[in-house]
C-alpha positions as a Markdown table, in Angstrom:
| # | Residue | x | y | z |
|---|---|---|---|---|
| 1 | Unk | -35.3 | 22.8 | -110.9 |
| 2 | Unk | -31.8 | 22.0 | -112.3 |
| 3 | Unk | -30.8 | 25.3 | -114.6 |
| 4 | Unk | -28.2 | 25.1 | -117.9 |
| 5 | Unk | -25.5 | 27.0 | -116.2 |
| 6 | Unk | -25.0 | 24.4 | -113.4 |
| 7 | Unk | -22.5 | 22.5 | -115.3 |
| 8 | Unk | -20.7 | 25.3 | -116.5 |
| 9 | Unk | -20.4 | 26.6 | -112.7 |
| 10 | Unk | -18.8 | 23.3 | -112.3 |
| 11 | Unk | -16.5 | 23.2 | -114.5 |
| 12 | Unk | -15.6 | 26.7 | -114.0 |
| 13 | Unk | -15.0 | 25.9 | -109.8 |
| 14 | Unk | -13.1 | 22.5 | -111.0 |
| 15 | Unk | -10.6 | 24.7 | -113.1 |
| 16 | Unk | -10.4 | 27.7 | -110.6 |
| 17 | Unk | -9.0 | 25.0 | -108.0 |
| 18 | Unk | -7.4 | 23.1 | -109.9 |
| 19 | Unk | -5.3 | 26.0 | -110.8 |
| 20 | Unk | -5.2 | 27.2 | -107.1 |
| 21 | Unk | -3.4 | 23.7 | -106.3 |
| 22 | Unk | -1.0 | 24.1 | -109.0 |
| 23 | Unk | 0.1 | 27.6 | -108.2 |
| 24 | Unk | 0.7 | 26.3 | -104.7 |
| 25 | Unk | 2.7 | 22.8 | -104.9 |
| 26 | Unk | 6.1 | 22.6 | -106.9 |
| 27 | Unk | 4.5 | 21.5 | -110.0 |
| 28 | Unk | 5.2 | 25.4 | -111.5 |
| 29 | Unk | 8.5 | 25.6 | -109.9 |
| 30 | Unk | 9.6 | 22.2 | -111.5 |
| 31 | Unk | 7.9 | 23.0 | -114.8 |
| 32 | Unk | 9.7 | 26.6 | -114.8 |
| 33 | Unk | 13.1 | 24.6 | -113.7 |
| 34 | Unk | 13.0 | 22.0 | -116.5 |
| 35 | Unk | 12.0 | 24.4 | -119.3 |
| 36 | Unk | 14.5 | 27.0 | -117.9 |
| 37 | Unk | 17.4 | 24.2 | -117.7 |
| 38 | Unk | 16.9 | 22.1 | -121.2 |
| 39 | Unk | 16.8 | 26.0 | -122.6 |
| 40 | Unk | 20.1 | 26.5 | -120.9 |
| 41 | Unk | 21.6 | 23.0 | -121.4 |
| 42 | Unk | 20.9 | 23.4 | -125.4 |
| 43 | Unk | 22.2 | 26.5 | -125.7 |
| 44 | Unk | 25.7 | 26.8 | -123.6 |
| 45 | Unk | 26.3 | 23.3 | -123.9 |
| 46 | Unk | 27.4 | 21.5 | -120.6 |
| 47 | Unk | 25.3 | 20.8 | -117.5 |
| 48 | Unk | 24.9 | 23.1 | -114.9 |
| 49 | Unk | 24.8 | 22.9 | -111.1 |
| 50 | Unk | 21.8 | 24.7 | -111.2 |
| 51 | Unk | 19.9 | 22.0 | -113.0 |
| 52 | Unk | 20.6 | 19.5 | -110.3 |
């Protein structure tokens, strides 16, 4: 007997490793590193090293 909460517990076990995988590949760390360096490149100007 299929019950109404069987597709929420799959979408809710698609998000939760979705997430999972994201928090562990360089997806956040390049994310965080191109927000961080267009905020820094628009507001002192010239290119930094860092951004590389």
């Amino acid at each position: 007997m299929k019950s109404n909460r069987q597709p929420l517990i799959y979408v809710v076990l698609t998000l939760t490793c979705t997430v999972i995988l994201v928090l562990f590949t360089d997806v956040e760390r390049d994310l965080m590193r191109k927000l961080t360096c267009d905020t820094v490149d628009s507001i002192a100007g010239p290119h930094s090293d860092a951004c590389d």
